[in-house]
N, C-alpha and C positions, 0 to 999 in steps of 0.2 A: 474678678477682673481687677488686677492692681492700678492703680491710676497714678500716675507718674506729677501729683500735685496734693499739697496737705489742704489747703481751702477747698472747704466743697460747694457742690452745687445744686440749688432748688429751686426745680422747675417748678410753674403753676401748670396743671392742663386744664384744658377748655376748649372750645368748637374747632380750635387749627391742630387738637393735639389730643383727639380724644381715642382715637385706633390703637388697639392692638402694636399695629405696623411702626405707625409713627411714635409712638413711648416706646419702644424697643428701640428706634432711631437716635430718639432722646438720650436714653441711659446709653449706648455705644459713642456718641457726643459726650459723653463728659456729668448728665443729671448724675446724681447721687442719692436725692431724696427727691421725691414729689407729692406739690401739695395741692391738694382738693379745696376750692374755694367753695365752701356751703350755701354763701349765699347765691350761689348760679349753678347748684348740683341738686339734681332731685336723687329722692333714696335708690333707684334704679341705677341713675348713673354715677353716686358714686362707690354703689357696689359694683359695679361692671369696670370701674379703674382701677378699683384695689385688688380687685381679682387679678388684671390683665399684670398690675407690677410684681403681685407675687406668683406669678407666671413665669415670667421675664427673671424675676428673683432666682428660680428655681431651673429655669434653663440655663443662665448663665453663672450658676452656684455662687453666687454672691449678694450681699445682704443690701436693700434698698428701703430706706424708709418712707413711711408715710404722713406726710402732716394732713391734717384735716384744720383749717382754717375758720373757725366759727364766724358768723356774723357782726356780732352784740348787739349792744343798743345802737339804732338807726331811729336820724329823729328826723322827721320831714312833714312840710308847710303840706297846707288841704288843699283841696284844687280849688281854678281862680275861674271866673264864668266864661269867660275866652281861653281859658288855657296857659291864661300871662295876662300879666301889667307891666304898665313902666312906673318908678318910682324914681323921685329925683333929692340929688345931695340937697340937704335943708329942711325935706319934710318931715313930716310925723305920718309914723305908719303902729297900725294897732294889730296885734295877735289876741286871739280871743279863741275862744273852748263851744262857739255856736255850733258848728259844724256848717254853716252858711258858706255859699262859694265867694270867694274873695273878688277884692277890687285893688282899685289902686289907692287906697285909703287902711284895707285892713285883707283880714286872711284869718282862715280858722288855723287853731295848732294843736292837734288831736294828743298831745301827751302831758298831762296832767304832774308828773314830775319837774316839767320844767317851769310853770308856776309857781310849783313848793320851794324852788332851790333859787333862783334867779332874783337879782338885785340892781336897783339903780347903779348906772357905771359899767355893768356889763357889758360885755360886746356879742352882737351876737353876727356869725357871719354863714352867708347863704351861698349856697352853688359853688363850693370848695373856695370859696372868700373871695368869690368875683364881687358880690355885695357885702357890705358891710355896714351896721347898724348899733348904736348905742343906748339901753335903758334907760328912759328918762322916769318912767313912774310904773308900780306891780300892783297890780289888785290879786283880790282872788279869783278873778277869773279872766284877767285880761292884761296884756302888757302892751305898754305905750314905749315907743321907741322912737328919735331920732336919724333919719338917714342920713352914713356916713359916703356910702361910695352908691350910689346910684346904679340902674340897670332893670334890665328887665326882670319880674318875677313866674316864673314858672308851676305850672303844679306838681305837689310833689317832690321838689327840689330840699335837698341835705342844708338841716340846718346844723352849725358847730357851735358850743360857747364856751371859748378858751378861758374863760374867768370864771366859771358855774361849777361847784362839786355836785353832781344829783346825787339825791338820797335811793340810788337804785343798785342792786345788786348785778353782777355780771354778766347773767346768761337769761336770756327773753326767753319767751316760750320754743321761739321757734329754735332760740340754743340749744334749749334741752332737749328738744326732739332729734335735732343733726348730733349733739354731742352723746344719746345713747346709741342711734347708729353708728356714728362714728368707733364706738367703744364695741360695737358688736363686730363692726366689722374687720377690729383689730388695728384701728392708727395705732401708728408711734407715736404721734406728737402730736397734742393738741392747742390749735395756737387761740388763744384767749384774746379778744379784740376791746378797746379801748379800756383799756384798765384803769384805774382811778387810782386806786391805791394795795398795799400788802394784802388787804382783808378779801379782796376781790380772789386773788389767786386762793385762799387759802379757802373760801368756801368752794370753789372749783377745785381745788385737788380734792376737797372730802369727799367731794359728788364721785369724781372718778376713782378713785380708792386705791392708788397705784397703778390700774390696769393702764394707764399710758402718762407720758410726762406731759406738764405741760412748757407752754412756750405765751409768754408774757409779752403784746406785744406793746412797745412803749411809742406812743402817738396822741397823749393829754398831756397839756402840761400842768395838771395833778398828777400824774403819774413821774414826773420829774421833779417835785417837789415831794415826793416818796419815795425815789429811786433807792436807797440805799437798803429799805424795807421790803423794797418789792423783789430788788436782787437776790436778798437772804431765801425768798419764800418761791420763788420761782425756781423753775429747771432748766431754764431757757431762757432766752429773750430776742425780740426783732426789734429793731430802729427802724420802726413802717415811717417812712419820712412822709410821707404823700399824706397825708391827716396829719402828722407831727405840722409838717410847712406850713398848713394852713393853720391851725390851733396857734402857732407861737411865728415872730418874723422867720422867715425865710433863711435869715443870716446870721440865726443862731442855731440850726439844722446840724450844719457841721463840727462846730464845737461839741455840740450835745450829741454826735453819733461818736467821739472820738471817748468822751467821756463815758459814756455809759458802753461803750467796749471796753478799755480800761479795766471798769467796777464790774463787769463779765469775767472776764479771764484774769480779776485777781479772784473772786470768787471761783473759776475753775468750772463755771457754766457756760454753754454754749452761747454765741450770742450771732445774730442773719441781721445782714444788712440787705435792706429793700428798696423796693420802688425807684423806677425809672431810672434804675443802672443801663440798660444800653436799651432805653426807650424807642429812640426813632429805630432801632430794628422791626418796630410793630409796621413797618411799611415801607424799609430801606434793606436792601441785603448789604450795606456797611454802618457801622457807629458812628457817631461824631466823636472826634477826639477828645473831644471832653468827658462825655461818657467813658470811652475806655482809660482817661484818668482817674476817673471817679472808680471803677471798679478796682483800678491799682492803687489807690490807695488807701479802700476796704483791706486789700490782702497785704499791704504793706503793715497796717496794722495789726495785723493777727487774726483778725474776726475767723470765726468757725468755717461759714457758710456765706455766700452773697447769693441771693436770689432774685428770679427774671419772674415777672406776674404778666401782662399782657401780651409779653414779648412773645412767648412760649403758648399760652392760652389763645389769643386770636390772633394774633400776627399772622404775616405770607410769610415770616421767615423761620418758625422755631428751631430746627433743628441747628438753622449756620448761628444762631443765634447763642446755641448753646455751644457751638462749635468754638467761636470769638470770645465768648466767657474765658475755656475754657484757654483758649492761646495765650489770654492776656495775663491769668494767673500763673500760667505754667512760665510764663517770660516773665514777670515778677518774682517769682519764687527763685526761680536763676541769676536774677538781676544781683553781682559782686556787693548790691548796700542791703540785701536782703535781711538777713540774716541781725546785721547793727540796729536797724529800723524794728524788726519784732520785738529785738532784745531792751531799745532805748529806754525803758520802765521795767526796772526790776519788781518782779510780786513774790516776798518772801513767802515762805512756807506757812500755811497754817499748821497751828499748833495742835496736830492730830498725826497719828499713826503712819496714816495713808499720805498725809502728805510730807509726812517725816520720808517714807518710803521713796515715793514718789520724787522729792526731790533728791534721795541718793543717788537713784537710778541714774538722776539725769549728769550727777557729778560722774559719776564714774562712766558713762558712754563718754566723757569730756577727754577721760584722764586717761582712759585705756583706750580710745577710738574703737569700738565696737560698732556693727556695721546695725544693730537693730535694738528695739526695747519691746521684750517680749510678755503681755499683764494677761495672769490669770483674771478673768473676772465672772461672777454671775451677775451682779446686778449694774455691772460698767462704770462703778465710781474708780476703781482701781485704773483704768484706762483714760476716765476724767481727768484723775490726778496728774499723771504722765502728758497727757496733749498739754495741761495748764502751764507746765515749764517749756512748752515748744521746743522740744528738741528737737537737732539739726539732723534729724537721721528717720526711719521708717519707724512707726509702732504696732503692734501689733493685738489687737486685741482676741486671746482665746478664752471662749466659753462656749457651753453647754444650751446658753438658752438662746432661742433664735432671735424673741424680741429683743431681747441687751443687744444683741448684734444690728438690728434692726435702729434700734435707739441712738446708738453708736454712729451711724451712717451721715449722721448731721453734723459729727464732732471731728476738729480739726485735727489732719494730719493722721487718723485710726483707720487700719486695717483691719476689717474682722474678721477671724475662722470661724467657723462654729466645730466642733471638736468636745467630745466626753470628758469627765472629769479622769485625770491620771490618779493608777495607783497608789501610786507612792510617789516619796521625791526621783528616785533613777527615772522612773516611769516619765515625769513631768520634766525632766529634761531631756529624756529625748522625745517627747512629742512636740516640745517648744522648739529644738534644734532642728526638726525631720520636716517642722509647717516653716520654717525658715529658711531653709535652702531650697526645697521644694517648691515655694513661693518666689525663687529669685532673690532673696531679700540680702542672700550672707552668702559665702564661700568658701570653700576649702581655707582652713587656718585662720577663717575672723570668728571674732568671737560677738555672743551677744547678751543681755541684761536682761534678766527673768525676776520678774516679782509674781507673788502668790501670798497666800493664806496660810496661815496651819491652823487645828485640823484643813487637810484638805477639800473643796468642797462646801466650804462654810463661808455664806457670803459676808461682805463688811469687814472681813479682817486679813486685812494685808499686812503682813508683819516679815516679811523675807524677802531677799535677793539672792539672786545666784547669776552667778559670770560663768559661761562655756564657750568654750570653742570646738569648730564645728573641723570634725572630717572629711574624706572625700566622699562617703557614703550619707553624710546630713547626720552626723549621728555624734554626739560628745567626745573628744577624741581620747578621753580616756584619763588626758593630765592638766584637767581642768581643775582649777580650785575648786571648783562647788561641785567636781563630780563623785556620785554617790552609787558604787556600787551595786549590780541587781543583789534586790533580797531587803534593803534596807527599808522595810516597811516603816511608814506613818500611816497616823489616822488619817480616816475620811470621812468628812459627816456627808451623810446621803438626804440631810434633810430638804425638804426642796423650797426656794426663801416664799417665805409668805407673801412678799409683796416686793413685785419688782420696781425699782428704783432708776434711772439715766443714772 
């Protein structure tokens, strides 16, 4: 199903969105990818979603991906002997490791990392930063605090400490449990929550071992004070604002979602902007206008994907929900400053092959007006390449293997076939001309822009381009520069890649 929009779309599902019926509803609205929140999926059900979209996938012959959302570390106060206190600006309140029910004096704090890591000055803030509290002194087994912002305490309530590095690794117990499901049951993407720094992701791809990408999601601000290392080491990336807001002011959200798209898409990785983009849909069948600015001006800047989490997951509205997404990108992407606004930061080429390739492509779609850009790919860097310069026309990504296409489904502006590898060069041009007209994409007399590998077949080496124009019958019309005669055989390696790659 072609979608008439290069920004894609990621749904969460949840208790409004969990049917068969209604994620079939979703994806005909506009979803693209959907993602599985593990902290509120038991192994039942979210084998029973990924079943239903590659269902859904396979009736409507097109590639949907799946993110699977991990937890991570979740830090939260013990309970209090009522259930709550009140605690007021001025006082001193104590955290301690008893396991004693709390008062309005002190509270047990069952995790042991954050006495190792925590320092006077710190800030520590509680119930998404409705309170707020400052370190005045650290034992070994107990920390003294002064209260910043008053309020009641809760049991159980999230604590954050935007000034604290823990000496903890990425994924809890219960990560590792969702993340080998998750791996069994075939995600795409695996999105890694509160990241710290590079070393986080990179013992998280060891564990996964290529079987899916990950997705870094950035919402510490240790992890923005690593950005540049963690872009290198990631496949992906989300600007989760909704813990970014709370962890750093508020009023530096947007700079930092502008910037760290940017360092995305000059890297050539995908990069999801989140959280409470058209919020009040979770109980409103219309947005506030500000929301639906806020979403245009995600797609004004390029970003891959913009995704909806409770809108879609417990909302009365998901479906119009994705519906309004989906208007408001499709009216910005048409909007006459579109186009100046992607382009306003040039990201030169890396000095590589592929993106030597990649940005040819994109001159000559400029220079000859060709109606499509057609990337051989198996493991979807070739396709990468190509979305990174956002060109102004359809791409199209053919391969072989279902998950590249699957992968692909999150990344901006890519259409994927799935389609065998071609014989030869003749062969490969007209399967790329025959999925382009057929597809709607080109026309009689337009021509379109093929990159591929040689040998054929062989993933990571994209090293060609060919220009064709297409017939009445979809088919190379014969006096095309790069057209190549039947019989002209090349190689093909049939080897199959060891390890697939976004």
């Amino acid at each position: 199903m072609r979608r008439n929009r290069r920004v894609k779309i990621v749904a969460t599902l949840g208790p409004a969105s969990s049917t068969p019926e209604v994620i079939e509803r979703l994806f005909l609205a506009g979803a693209d990818v959907f993602r599985i929140n593990m902290s509120h999926s038991s192994p039942d059900t979210a084998h029973a979603l990924v079943r239903t979209v590659r269902d859904i996938s396979a009736k409507h012959r097109c590639s949907i991906g799946v993110l699977c959302d991990l937890q991570g570390p979740k830090f939260r106060l013990g309970e209090f002997v009522d259930g709550r206190a009140l605690v007021k600006a001025g006082e001193h309140f104590r955290f301690d490791q008893t396991g004693a029910p709390g008062t309005s004096q002190r509270v047990s704090l069952p995790h042991p990392a954050i006495f190792d890591a925590i320092k006077p000055g710190h800030a520590l803030l509680i119930d998404d930063g409705k309170l707020s509290m400052r370190v005045t002194e650290v034992g070994p087994r107990s920390i003294s605090a002064e209260v910043v912002t008053g309020g009641i305490l809760s049991s159980r309530k999230g604590l954050s400490m935007p000034d604290t590095l823990l000496a903890i690794g990425p994924l809890t117990k219960k990560d590792r449990a969702d993340l080998d499901l998750a791996l069994k049951l075939g995600a795409d993407w695996i999105a890694l929550s509160f990241v710290q720094r590079a070393e986080d992701i990179i013992e998280a791809k060891a564990i996964i071992d290529g079987r899916a990408a990950v997705l870094a999601k950035i919402e510490k601000p240790s992890a923005i004070d690593d950005i540049d290392d963690i872009i290198a080491a990631g496949d992906g990336f989300m600007v989760a604002r909704g813990d970014l807001g709370v962890e750093m002011p508020v009023e530096r959200v947007p700079g930092l979602q502008k910037t760290i798209t940017r360092k995305a898409r000059a890297a050539g990785k995908p990069i999801v902007i989140a959280t409470q983009m058209l919020e009040s849909m979770t109980s409103s069948p219309m947005p506030t206008r500000a929301e639906v600015s806020d979403v245009a001006t995600a797609v004004f800047d390029g970003t891959d994907a913009i995704m909806l989490s409770g809108e879609s997951a417990v909302g009365q509205y998901p479906v119009e929900t994705i519906q309004m997404m989906d208007r408001i990108a499709h009216e910005v992407e048409n909007d006459p400053s579109y186009d100046a606004f992607v382009h306003a930061i040039e990201f030169p080429p890396l000095p590589t092959g592929a993106d030597a390739i990649a940005a040819a492509a994109h001159a000559i779609s400029g220079t000859v007006k060709v109606a499509a850009i057609l990337c051989y790919t198996a493991t979807g860097s070739t396709a990468l390449r190509v979305a990174r310069e956002r060109p102004n026309l359809p791409v199209i990504g053919l391969t072989p293997i279902a998950r590249t296409a699957q992968r692909l489904a999150l990344v901006w502006g890519i259409e994927t076939v799935l389609t065998g590898d071609p014989e030869d060069l003749a062969d490969m041009v007209r399967k790329a001309t025959r999925i382009a007209h057929e597809g709607g994409f080109v026309k009689p007399g337009q021509g379109v822009v093929i990159t591929c590998g040689v040998p054929l077949g062989s993933p990571g080496a994209t090293n060609m381009i060919r220009l064709a124009f297409v017939d009445e019958h979809g088919l190379p019309d014969g006096h095309s520069p790069d057209y190549v005669p039947t019989g002209g055989k090349v190689p093909v390696d049939r080897r199959p890649p060891s390890k697939i790659a976004p």
